[in-house]
C-alpha positions as CSV (number, residue, x, y, z in Angstrom):
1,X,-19.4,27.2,-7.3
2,X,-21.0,23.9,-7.8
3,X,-22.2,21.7,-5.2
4,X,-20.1,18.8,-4.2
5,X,-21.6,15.7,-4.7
6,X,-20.9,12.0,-3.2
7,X,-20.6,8.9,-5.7
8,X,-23.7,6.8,-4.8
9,X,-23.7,3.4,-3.4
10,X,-25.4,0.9,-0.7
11,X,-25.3,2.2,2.5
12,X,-25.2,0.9,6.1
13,X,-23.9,3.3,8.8
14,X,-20.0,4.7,7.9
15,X,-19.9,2.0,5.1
16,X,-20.5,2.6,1.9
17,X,-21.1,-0.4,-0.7
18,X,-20.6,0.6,-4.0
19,X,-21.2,-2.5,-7.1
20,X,-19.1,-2.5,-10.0
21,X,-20.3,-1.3,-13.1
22,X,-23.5,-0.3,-11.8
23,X,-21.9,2.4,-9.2
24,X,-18.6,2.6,-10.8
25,X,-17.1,3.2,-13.8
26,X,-14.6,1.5,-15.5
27,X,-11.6,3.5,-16.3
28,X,-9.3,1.5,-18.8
29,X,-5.7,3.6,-17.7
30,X,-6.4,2.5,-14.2
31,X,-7.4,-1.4,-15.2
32,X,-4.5,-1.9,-17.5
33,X,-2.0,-0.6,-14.8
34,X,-4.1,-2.7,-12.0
35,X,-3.6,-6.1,-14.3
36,X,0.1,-5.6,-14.6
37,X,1.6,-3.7,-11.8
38,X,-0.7,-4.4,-9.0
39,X,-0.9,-8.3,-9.9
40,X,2.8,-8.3,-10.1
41,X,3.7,-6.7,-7.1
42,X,1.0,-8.9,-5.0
43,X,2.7,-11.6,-6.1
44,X,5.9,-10.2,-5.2
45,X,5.5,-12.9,-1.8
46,X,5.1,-15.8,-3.8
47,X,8.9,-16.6,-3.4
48,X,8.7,-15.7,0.5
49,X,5.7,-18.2,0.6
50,X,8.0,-21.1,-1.4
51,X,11.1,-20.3,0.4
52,X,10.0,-20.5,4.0
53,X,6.2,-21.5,4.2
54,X,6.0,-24.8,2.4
55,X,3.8,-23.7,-0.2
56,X,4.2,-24.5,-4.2
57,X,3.9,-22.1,-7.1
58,X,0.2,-22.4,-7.2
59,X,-0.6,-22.7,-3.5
60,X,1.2,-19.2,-2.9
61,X,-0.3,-17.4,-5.5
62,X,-3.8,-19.0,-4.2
63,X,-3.1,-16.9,-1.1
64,X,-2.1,-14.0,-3.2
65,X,-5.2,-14.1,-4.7
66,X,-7.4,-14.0,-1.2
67,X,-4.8,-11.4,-0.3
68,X,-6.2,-9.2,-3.9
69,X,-9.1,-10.1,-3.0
70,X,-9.7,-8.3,0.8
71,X,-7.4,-5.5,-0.9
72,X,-10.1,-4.6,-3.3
73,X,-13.0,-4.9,-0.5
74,X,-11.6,-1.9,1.5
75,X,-12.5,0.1,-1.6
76,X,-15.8,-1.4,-3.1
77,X,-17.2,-3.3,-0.1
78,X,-16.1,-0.6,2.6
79,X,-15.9,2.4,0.5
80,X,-12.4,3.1,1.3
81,X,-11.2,6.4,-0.8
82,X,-7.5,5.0,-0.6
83,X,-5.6,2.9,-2.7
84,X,-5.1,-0.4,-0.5
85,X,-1.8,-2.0,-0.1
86,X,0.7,-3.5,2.7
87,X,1.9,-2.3,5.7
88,X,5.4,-2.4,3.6
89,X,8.0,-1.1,5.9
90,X,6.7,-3.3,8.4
91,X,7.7,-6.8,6.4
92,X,11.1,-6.9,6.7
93,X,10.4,-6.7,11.1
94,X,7.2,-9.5,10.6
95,X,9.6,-12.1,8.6
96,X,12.7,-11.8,11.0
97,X,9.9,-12.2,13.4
98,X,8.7,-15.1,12.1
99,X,11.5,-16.6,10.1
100,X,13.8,-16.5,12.9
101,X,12.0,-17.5,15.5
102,X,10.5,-21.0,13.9
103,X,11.7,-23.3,11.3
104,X,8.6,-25.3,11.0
105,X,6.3,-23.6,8.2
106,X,3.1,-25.1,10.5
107,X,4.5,-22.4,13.2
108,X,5.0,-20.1,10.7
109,X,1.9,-19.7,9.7
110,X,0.7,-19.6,13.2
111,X,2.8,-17.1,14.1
112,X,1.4,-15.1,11.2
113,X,-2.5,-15.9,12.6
114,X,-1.1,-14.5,16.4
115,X,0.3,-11.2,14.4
116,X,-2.6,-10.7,12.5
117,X,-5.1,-11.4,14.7
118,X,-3.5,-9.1,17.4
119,X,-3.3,-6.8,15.1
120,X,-7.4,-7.0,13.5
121,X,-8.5,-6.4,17.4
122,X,-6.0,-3.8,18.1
123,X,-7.3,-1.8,15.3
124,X,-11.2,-2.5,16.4
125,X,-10.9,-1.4,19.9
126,X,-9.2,2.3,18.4
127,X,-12.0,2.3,16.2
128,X,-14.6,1.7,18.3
129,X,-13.8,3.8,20.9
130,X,-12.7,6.4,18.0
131,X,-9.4,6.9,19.6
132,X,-7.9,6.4,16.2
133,X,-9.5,9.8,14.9
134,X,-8.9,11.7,18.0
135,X,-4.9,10.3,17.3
136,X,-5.0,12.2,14.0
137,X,-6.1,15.2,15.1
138,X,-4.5,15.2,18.6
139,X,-0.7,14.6,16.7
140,X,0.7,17.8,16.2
141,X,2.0,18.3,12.5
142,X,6.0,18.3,12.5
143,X,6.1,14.9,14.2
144,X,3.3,13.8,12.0
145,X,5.7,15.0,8.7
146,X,8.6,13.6,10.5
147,X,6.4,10.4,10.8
148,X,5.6,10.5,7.0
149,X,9.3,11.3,5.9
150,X,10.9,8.2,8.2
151,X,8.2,5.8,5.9
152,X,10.1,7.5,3.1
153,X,13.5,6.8,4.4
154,X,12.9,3.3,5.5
155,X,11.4,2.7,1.8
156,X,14.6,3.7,0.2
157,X,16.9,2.3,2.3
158,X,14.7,-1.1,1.7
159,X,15.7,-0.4,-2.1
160,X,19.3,1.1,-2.0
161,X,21.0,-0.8,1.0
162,X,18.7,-3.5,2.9
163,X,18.2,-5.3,-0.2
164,X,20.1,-3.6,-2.8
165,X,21.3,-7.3,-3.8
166,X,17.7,-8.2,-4.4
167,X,16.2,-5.1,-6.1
168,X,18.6,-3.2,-8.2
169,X,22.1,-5.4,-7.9
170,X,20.6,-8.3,-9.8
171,X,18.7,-6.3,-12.3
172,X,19.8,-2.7,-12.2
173,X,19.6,-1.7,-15.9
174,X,16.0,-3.0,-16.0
175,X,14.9,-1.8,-12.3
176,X,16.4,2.0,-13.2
177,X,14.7,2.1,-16.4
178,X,11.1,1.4,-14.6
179,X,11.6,3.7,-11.7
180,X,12.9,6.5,-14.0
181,X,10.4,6.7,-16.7
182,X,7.7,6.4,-13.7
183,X,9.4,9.9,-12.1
184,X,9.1,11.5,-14.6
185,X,6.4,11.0,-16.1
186,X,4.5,11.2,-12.4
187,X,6.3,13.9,-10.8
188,X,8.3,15.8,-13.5
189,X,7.3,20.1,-13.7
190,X,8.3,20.5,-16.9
191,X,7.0,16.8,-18.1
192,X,3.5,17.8,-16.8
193,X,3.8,20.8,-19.0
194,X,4.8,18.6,-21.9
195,X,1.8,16.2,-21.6
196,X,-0.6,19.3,-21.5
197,X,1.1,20.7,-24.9
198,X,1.4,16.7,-26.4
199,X,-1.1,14.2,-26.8
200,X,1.3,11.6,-27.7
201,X,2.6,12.0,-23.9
202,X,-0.4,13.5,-22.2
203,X,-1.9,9.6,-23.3
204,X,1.4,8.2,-21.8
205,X,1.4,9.9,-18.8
206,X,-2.5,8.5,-18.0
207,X,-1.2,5.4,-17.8
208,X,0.6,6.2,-14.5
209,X,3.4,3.0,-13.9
210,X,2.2,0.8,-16.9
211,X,4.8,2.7,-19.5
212,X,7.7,2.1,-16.7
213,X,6.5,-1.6,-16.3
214,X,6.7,-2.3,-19.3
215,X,9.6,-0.7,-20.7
216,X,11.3,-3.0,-17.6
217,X,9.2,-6.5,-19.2
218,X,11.2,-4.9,-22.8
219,X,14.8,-4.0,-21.7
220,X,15.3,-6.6,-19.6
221,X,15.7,-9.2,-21.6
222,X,17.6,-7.5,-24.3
223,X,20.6,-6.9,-21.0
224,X,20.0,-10.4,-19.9
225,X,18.1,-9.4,-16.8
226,X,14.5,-11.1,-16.8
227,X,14.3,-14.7,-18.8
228,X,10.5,-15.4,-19.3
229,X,9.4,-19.0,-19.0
230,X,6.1,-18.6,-20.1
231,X,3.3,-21.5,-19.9
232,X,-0.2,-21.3,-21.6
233,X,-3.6,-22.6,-20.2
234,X,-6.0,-21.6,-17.5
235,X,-4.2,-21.9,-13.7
236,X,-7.1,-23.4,-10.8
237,X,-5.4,-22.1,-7.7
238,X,-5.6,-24.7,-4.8
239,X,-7.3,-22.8,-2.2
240,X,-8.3,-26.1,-0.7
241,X,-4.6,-27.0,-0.5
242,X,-3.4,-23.7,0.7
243,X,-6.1,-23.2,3.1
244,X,-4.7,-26.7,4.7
245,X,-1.6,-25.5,4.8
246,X,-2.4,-22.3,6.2
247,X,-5.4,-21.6,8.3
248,X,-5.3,-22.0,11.9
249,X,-8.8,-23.7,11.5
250,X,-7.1,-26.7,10.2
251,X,-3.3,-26.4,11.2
252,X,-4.0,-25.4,15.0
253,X,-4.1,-22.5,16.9
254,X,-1.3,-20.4,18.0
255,X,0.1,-20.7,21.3
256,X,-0.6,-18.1,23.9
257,X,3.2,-17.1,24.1
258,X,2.6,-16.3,20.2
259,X,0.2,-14.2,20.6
260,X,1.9,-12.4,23.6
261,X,5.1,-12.1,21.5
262,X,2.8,-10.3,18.5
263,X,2.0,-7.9,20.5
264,X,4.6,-5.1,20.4
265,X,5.0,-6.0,16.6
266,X,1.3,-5.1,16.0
267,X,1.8,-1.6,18.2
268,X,4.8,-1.1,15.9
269,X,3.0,-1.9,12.7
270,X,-0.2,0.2,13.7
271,X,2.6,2.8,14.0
272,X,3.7,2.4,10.8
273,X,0.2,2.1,9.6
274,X,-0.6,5.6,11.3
275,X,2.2,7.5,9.0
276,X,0.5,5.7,5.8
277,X,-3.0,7.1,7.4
278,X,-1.7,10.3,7.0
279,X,-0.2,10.4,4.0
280,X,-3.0,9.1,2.6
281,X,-4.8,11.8,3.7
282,X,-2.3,14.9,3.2
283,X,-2.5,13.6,-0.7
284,X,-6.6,13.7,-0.5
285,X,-6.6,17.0,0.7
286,X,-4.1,18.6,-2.0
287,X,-6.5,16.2,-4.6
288,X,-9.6,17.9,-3.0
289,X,-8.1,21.4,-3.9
290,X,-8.3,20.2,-7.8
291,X,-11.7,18.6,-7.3
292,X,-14.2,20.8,-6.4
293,X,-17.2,18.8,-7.8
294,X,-16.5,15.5,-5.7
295,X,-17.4,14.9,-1.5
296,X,-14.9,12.4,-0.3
297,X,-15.6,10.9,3.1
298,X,-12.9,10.6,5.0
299,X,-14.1,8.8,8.1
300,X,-10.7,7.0,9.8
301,X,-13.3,5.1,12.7
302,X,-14.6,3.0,8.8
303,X,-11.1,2.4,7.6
304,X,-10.1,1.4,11.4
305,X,-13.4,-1.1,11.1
306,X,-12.4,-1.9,7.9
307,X,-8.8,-2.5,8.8
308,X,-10.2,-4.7,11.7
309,X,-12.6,-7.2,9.5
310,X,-9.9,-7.9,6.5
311,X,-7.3,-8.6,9.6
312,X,-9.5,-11.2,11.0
313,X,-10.7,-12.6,7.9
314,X,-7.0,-13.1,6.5
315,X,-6.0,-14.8,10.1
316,X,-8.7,-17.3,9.7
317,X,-8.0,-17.8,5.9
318,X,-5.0,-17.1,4.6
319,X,-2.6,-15.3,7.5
320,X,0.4,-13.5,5.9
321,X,1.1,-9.8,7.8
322,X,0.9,-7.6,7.1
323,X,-0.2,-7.7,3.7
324,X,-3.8,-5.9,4.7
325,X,-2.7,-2.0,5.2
326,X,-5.0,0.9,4.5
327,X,-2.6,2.8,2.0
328,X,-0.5,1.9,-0.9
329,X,1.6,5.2,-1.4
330,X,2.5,4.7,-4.6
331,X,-0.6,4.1,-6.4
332,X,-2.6,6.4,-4.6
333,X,-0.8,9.1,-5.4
334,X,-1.0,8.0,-9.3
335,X,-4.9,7.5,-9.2
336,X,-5.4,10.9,-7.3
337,X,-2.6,12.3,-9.7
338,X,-5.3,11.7,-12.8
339,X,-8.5,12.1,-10.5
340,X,-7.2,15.6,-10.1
341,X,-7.1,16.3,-14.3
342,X,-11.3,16.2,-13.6
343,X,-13.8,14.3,-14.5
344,X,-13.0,14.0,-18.0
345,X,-10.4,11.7,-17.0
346,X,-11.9,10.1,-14.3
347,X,-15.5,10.9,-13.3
348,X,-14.6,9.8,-9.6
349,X,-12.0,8.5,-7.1
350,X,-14.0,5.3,-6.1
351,X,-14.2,4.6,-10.2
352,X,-10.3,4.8,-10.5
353,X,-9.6,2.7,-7.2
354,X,-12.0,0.2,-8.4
355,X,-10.7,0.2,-11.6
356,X,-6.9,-0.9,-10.4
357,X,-8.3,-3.3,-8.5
358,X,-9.8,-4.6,-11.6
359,X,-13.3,-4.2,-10.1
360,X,-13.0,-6.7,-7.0
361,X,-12.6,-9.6,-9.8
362,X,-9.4,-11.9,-8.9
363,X,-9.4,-13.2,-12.6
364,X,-6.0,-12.3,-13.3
365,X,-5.2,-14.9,-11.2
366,X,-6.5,-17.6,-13.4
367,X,-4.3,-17.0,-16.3
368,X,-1.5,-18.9,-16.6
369,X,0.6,-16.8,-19.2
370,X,0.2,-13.8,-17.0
371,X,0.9,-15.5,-13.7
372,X,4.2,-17.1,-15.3
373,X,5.0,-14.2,-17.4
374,X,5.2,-11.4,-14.3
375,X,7.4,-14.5,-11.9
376,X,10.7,-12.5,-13.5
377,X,9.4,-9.2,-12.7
378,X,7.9,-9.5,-9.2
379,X,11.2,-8.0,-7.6
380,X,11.3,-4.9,-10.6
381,X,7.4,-4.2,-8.9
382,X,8.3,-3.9,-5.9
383,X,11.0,-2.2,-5.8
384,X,9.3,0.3,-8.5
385,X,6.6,1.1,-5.7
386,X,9.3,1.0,-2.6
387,X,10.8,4.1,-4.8
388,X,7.3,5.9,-5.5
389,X,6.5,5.3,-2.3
390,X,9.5,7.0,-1.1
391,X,9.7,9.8,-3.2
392,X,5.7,10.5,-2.8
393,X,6.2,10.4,1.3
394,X,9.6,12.3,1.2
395,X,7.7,15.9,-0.8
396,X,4.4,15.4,1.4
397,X,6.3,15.3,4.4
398,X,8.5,18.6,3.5
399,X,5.6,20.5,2.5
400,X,3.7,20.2,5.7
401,X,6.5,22.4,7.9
402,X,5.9,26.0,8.5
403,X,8.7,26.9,9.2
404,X,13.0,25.8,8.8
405,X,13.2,24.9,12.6
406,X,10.0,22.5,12.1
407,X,12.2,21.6,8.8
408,X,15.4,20.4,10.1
409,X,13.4,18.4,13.2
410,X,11.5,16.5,10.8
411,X,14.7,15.4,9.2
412,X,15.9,14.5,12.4
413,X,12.3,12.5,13.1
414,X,12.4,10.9,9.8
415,X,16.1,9.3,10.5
416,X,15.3,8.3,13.9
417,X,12.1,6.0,13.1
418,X,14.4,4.7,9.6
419,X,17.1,3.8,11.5
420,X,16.2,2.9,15.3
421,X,14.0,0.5,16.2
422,X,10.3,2.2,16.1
423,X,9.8,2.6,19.4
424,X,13.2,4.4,20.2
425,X,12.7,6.5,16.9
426,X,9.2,8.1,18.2
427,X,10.2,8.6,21.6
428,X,13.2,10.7,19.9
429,X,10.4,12.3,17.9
430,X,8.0,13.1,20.6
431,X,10.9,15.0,22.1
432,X,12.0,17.0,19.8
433,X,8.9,18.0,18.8
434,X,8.3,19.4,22.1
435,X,11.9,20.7,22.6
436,X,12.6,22.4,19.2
437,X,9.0,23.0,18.1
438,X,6.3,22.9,20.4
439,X,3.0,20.5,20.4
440,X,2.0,22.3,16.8
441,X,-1.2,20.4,16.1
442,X,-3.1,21.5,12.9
443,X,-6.5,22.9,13.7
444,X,-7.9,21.1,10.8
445,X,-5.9,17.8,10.8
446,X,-8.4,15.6,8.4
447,X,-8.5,16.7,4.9
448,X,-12.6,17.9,4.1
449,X,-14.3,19.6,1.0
450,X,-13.9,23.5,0.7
């Protein structure tokens, strides 16, 4: 057997620097999806930010763009080996935070600063002491499927019922056709057989969501679903502007009650955060069982650092949380989907990440057309990656049980943290773990080469 090897790049202690185009390679599958469907479903805020922050068209996707931005440094600054993203099923509990409780965007804003910010030094103190690694291991493995399959229900029931007038009420036909072409052509058994046999679909199927995206931008305005008002030129987002409007460095500081109240909203976001963590992970190792010519370090005291710095940087800059996660299900699952084909198709995980996040280069946000072209489709994108996301979590998390007892309690898990408020959902967990189960911790929790 060959000897793994690690992609090289710039190193200083756990971090691992690696420059476009010089480290890594460009893989066009993963660029073309990064241009459409990451860009889209970034900007999926932008009518948040306009609603309820005081912000224009341009100033919003100005903060989308610093938002793309730290995204793409957890994977070429930091090294990261996951697809970034959100802290999604934490949103809906940040904005009826925030929302709610102020009507003047100015406190808005700060609000957002106290949440991120409490969140950014949470994160450094478990990853400087490394109590965030010794949490992995230490949590045994049906609450930590249980903990996986409650992000799965919570990401459905975002989709189906929460917002069902948002996502797939107002356009259903083109919303269904996305999210079904990107099942099958992701997940299907006897569609992965099919692209093996067909080039026609094995060349479809590399494209991860881009076919599903796009067959969305086509039907949907042949059902009368998406109506494209598309402008032409070159769009100069006003950082200045939005910085103004947003930055406690100009605006004011929160107040000490904020930053009280943001608290237990961090704890429950970490939470949240913890479950992506391990998914993240759980789809690494089953990746690293395809891969035997690639070392992937795993190192969850970097991501925790990594976590920490973007938090504090997006507090001072441009504070909307909690839009700097560690783990966007969806599309790490797709890019570690084709990493796993070998390196024909991708000669390495960092390549494919930094390749949908079109290299660490914001351009996309420059371009008028595109930027005015995707505002009909921001709610298809994400609800397309609420139902990945969903789907991905939901057969991770019923493959880690060893048995049907272990089964059934992380069904009962999963429900809890969907339904109950977070806190209530793991205490129900932690119990039932150690009434129907037993503390079952994996002795090898963090995914490693073989």
């Amino acid at each position: 057997m060959s000897e793994r090897r690690e992609l090289p790049g710039w190193k200083w202690g756990p971090i691992t620097f690696r420059v476009p185009f010089y480290h890594t390679r460009l893989c066009w599958s993963e660029l073309l999806q990064g241009l459409f469907v990451s860009a889209a479903t970034g900007l999926a805020l932008v009518p948040v930010m306009t609603g309820f922050f005081g912000l224009s068209f341009e100033e919003a996707i100005a903060l989308s763009m610093v938002h793309a931005a730290l995204i793409a440094s957890a994977v070429i600054v930091f090294g990261e080996p996951y697809a970034g993203g959100w802290i999604t099923p934490a949103l809906p509990l940040i904005l009826a935070f925030v929302i709610g409780g102020y009507d003047d965007p100015v406190l808005r804003f700060q609000a957002m600063t106290a949440l991120t910010l409490d969140f950014a030094f949470l994160v450094l103190i478990l990853g400087v002491t490394g109590l965030g690694q010794r949490f992995v291991i230490w949590l045994p493995d049906t609450l930590k499927a249980g903990i996986i399959l409650g992000a799965a229900i919570a990401a459905l029931k975002r989709v189906f019922i929460d917002d069902a007038d948002r996502f797939l009420l107002e356009q259903p036909i083109a919303t269904t056709v996305a999210v079904t072409i990107c099942l099958v052509f992701t997940f299907s058994i006897p569609m992965q057989s099919l692209k093996t046999r067909n080039r026609f679909f094995g060349m479809l199927g590399s494209l991860g969501l881009l076919p599903g995206f796009l067959a969305a931008a086509i039907v949907g305005p042949l059902v009368g679903e998406v109506v494209y008002d598309i402008q032409w030129g070159f769009l100069v987002p006003p950082l200045d502007v939005a910085f103004a409007k947003a930055s406690p460095l100009v605006n004011g500081w929160p107040s000490v009650e904020m930053f009280l109240q943001g608290i237990p909203l961090a704890l429950i976001a970490y939470i949240i955060l913890f479950g992506d963590l391990v998914t993240g992970n759980e789809v690494l190792r089953e990746g690293l069982q395809a891969r035997k010519d690639e070392h992937i370090d795993i190192n969850l005291n970097r991501t925790h650092f990594s976590l920490a710095i973007r938090n504090a940087i997006m507090g001072l800059v441009a504070p909307f949380f909690p839009t700097q996660g560690a783990v966007w299900t969806g599309v790490h699952v797709i890019v570690v989907q084709r990493w796993k084909l070998g390196p024909k198709a991708m000669n390495s995980l960092h390549s494919g990440m930094a390749s949908y996040y079109l290299m660490g280069l914001p351009f996309i946000y420059f371009l008028l057309p595109l930027m005015t072209g995707l505002k009909p489709l921001l709610g298809i994108a994400l609800s397309l990656t609420l139902i990945l996301t969903g789907f991905a979590c939901a057969y991770i998390a019923m493959g880690i049980p060893r048995n049907n007892t272990s089964r059934g309690t992380v069904v009962l898990i999963g429900a809890c943290l969907a339904f109950f408020e977070p806190w209530i959902g793991l205490l129900i967990g932690i119990f039932a773990t150690l009434a129907l189960v037993g503390w079952d911790r994996s002795p090898d929790p963090i995914p490693h080469d073989e």
